[in-house]
C-alpha positions, -999 to 999 in steps of 0.1 A, spaced: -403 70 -133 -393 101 -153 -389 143 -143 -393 174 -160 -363 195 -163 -375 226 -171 -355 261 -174 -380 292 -165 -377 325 -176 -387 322 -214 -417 342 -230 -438 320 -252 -456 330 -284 -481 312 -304 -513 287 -311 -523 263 -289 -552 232 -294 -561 217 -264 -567 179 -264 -601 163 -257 -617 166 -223 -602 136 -194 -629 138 -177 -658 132 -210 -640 106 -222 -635 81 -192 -673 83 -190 -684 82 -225 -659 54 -237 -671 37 -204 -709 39 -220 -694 21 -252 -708 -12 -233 -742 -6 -235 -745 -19 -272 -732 -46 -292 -730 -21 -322 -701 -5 -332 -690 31 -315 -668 57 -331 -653 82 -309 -631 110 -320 -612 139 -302 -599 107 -275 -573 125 -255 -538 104 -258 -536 103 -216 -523 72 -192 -560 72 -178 -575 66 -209 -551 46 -221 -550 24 -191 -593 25 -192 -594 13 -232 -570 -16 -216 -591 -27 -198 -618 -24 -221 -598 -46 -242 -596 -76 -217 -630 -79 -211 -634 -87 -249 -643 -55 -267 -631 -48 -301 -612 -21 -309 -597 -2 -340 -571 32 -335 -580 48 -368 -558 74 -359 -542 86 -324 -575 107 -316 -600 83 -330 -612 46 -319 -639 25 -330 -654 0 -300 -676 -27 -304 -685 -46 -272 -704 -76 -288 -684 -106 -269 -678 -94 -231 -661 -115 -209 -678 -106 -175 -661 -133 -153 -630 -107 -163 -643 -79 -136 -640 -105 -108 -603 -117 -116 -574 -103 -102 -560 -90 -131 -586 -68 -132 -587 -56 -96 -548 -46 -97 -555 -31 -132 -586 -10 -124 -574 -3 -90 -547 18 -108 -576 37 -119 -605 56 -105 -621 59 -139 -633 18 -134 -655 27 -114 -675 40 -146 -680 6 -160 -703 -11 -129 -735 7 -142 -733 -2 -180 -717 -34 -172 -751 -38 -145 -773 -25 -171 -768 -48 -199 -750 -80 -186 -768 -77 -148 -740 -77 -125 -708 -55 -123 -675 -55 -99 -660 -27 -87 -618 -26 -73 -611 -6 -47 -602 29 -68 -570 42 -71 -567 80 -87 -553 114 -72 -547 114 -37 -562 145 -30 -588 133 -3 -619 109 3 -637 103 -25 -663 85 -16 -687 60 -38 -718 58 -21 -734 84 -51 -732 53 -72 -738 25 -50 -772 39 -37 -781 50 -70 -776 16 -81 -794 1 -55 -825 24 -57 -826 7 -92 -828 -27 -76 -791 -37 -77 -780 -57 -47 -746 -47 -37 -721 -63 -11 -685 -70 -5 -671 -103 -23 -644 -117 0 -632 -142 -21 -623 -119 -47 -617 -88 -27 -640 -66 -48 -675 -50 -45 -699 -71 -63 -735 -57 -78 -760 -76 -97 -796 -81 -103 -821 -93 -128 -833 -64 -138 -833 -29 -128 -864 -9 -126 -869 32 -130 -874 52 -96 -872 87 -86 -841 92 -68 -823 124 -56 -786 119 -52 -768 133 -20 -745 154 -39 -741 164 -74 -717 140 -79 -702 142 -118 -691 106 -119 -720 92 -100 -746 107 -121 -732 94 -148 -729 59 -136 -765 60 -125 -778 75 -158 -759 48 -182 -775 17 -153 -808 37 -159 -810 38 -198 -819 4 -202 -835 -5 -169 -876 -7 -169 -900 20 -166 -895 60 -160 -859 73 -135 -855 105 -128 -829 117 -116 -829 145 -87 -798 168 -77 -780 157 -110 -749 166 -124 -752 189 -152 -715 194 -160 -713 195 -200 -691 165 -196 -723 150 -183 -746 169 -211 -724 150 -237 -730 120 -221 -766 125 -223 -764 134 -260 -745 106 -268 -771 81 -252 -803 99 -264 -783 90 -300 -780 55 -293 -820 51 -288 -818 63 -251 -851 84 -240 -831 113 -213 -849 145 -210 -841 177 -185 -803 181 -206 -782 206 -188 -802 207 -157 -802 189 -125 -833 170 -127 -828 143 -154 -857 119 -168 -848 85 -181 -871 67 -194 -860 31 -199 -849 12 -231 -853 -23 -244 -814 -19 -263 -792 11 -280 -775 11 -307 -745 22 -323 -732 59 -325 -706 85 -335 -690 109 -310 -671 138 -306 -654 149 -272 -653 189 -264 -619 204 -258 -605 199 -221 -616 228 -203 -588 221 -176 -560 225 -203 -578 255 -214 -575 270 -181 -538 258 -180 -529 276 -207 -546 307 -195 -525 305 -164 -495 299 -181 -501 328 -207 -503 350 -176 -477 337 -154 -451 338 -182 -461 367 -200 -467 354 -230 -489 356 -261 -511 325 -267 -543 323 -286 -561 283 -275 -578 273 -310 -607 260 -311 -616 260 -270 -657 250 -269 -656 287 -261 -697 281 -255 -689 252 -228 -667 269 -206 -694 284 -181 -676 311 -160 -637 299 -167 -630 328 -184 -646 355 -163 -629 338 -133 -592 344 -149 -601 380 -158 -611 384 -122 -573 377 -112 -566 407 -137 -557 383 -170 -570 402 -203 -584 378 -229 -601 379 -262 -629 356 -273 -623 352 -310 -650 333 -330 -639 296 -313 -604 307 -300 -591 325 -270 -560 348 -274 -546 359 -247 -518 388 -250 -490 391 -233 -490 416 -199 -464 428 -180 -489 426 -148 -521 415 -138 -539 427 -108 -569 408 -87 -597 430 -83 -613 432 -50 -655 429 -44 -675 462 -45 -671 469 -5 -631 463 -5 -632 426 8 -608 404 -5 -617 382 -39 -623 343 -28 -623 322 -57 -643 288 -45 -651 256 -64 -685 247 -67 -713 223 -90 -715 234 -128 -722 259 -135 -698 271 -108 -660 268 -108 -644 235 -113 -623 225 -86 -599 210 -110 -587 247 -120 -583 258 -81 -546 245 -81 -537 266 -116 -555 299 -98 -537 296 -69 -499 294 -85 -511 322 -110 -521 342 -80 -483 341 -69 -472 367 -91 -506 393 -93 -510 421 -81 -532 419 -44 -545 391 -28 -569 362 -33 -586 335 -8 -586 301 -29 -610 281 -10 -611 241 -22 -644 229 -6 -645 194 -22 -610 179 -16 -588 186 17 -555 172 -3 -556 193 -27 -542 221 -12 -509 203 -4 -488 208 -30 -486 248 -17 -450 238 8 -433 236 -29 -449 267 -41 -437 286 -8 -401 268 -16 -396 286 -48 -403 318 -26 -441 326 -30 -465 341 -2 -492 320 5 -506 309 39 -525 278 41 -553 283 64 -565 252 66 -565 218 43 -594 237 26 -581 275 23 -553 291 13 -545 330 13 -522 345 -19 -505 375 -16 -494 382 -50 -456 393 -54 -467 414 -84 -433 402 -103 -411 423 -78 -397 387 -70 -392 359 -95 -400 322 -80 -369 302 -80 -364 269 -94 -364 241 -72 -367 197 -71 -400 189 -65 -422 160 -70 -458 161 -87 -486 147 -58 -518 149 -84 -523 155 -121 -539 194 -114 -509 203 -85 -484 188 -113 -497 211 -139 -499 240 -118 -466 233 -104 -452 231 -142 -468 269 -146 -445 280 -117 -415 263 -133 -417 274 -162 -419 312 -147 -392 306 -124 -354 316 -129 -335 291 -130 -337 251 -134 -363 232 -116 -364 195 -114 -406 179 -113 -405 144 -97 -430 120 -105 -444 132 -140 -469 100 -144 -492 121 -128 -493 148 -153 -491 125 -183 -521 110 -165 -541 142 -175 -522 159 -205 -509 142 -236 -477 151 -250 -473 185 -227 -434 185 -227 -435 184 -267 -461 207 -272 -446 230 -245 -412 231 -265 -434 235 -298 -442 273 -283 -405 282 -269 -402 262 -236 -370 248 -222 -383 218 -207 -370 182 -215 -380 147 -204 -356 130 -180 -358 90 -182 -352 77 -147 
């Protein structure tokens, strides 16, 4: 276990890349299974969850080659699937919720999948019954295997189906839609994800000899495959650490411009930052951000207060709800952050209120910010990290903070940002990695 140390106060000034999207990557190098031809993926994010997930890649017998720290070939062409049922497995991909998003090309192409109970973020129930009916609407048979204390799917063949899932799950629709590539006859999808993590999954797959049609929408049609082949891919940027960076631009009134963001793949992230008052300039591929002595969070056209919500793409991703709340701390006015997905994620607000913010947490859901407007600097405090987004946020509020805070329990953010301490200090932070 390590900490942050981190010493607020300093203005930053400079360029930025942020790494390859988390969330692409645990499903696309999950989809590297389908084939027995080789996969070349670049723009891999250098993360503890994708680290752990080409692990476990690795046990079950697929090949693979780090060209470079960003880039991996995979070739899957000898799988051990007795692996999934061992126990090695289940404490290994228990440690990781991103597992999950091997059971549907694992069921697709070798007929039977197992799936530990997930580990992850505890930020609230996250339910799998997206996937399991999805795979069972495809013919799966699913039930508990008590000798090895692991869900167990199989079946001889899936067959195509109309389905319409009971929420627009991200990972689930993804799961269903790599199970549904090579299973027999038409699927189509209803109530889909249409993320662009899931849009690049969809690319990928149409690449590999995969028939998906209704790309960026929520009605996807599969029609079913006899084998793929193999492919090259390229992950977007991570529109989280985009968002972070925003934030921190803000919060420490700093000049940053983000190089090469997938400006066109961000949705409404931007707009939702210049709705807490944060000025920012599209340039070409890059966002520049100058630094402001305020910011101020405009109000609706009647008055009302501005709620900032999480909802399916293209709505606001919930994984930026944590870095608009601590931002919000030092604006100008108030905002209503209302989480409707997870009712965890919200608890990381005690430590904000210790470094001397306003906030009042309505509920596990909703929490009021009445923005100090910079009349009162946070304080630095010990505090420990209780997810990967809460961690990053609460690394924002550090970092604008006078004096020294101490962040417990780091693995979390190193879970969802690669090398953040060095490329921190590479823009003028004081922060320093603390081996416990």
């Amino acid at each position: 276990m390590s900490s942050f140390e981190v010493v607020g106060g300093n203005k930053f000034h400079g360029e930025i890349q942020p790494q390859g999207a988390k969330n692409e990557a645990l499903q696309i190098i999950s989809a590297v299974l389908l084939t027995a031809e080789k996969v070349t993926i670049t723009n891999i994010p250098y993360i503890l969850d994708v680290n752990l997930l080409i692990e476990l890649l690795e046990d079950i017998g697929v090949k693979t080659n780090r060209i470079s720290r960003d880039t991996c070939e995979f070739q899957a062409d000898n799988i051990d699937v007795d692996f999934l049922a061992s126990e090695e497995f289940r404490k290994k991909g228990g440690r990781l919720r991103g597992s999950v998003m091997l059971a549907g090309p694992m069921l697709a192409r070798f007929h039977r999948a197992y799936i530990p109970k997930p580990g992850g973020d505890k930020i609230g129930r996250r339910r799998l019954d997206t996937h399991i009916i999805g795979f069972e609407k495809l013919g799966a048979k699913f039930e508990y295997d008590d000798l090895h204390s692991c869900f167990k799917l199989s079946s001889p063949r899936l067959h195509g189906c109309f389905m319409c899932l009971d929420e627009p799950s991200v990972t689930g629709t993804a799961n269903v839609l790599m199970a549904a590539v090579l299973a027999e006859g038409k699927t189509t999808i209803y109530n889909a994800a249409c993320e662009p993590y899931i849009q690049q999954l969809c690319k990928m797959l149409n690449r590999m000899g995969a028939k998906i049609s209704g790309i960026s929408s929520n009605l996807l049609v599969v029609e079913g495959v006899e084998k793929l082949s193999g492919t090259t891919h390229r992950m977007l940027p991570d529109m989280i650490e985009i968002g972070s960076f925003i934030g921190l631009a803000a919060m420490t009134q700093s000049e940053l411009t983000i190089k090469n963001a997938g400006v066109e793949h961000l949705g409404v992230i931007p707009e939702k930052f210049q709705q807490l008052g944060i000025k920012l300039e599209i340039k070409g591929d890059d966002i520049y951000v100058p630094a402001q002595e305020s910011y101020e969070i405009q109000t609706y056209m009647d008055g009302g207060i501005l709620t900032i919500y999480d909802h399916p793409w293209p709505g606001f991703t919930p994984d930026l709800l944590s870095i608009v709340l601590v931002v919000a701390t030092q604006a100008i006015g108030s905002v209503l952050v209302h989480q409707k997905m997870f009712e965890s994620r919200l608890f990381f607000v005690d430590k904000l209120i210790d470094m001397g913010a306003q906030i009042i947490l309505c509920d596990p859901h909703r929490a009021t910010v009445i923005g100090l407007g910079r009349k009162q600097a946070l304080r630095g405090i010990t505090m420990s990290s209780p997810d990967i987004r809460a961690g990053q946020a609460l690394l924002i509020a550090a970092l604008s903070a006078e004096g020294k805070s101490i962040i417990q329990n780091i693995e979390q953010i190193d879970r969802g940002y690669q090398f953040i301490d060095e490329r921190l200090r590479n823009l003028g932070a004081d922060i320093k990695r603390v081996p416990h």
